[in-house]
C-alpha positions, 0 to 999 in steps of 0.5 A: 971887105967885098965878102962881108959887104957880100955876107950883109946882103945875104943876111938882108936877102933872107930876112926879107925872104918870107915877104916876096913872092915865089917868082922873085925868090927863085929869080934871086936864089940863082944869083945867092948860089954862087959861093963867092963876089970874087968869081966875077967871071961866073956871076957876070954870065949868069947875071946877064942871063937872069937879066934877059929872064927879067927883061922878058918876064916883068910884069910891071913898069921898072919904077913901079917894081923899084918901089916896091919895099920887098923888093930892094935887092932887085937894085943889084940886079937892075944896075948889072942890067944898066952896066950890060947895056952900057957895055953892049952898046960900047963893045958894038961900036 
């Protein structure tokens, strides 16, 4: 079930592809090389990573960014970043 849900959004990642800008794809390729949703323990870090990336290099406010229409699959990336905080802010107490 998770591989198909997986497959569904690739299928939308590249539809979508030819409407978003260079800075983006590149940022959503890294995620999209990973084979499988099943290797949790290597999409977790590297997630996490592109989340810090973000962090640094969003040049607009998150709402802004969110409603932007060719920017949907942003949604996974910015909820991993909420789980991490979550999860830091748990792990430090």
């Amino acid at each position: 079930m998770n591989e198909l849900r997986c497959r569904k959004e690739e299928k939308l990642y590249y539809k979508l592809i030819p409407y978003i800008d260079q800075k983006y794809k590149e940022f959503c390729l890294q995620i999209y090389k990973i084979e499988s949703a099943k290797l949790l323990g290597v999409r977790i870090p590297i997630l996490k990573d592109l989340a810090k990336k973000w962090y640094k290099e969003i040049p607009t406010k998150v709402s802004e960014f969110m409603w932007n229409p060719y920017h949907y699959l942003f949604e996974e990336i910015y909820f991993m970043v909420f789980l991490l905080k979550k999860l830091m802010i748990i792990k430090s107490k």
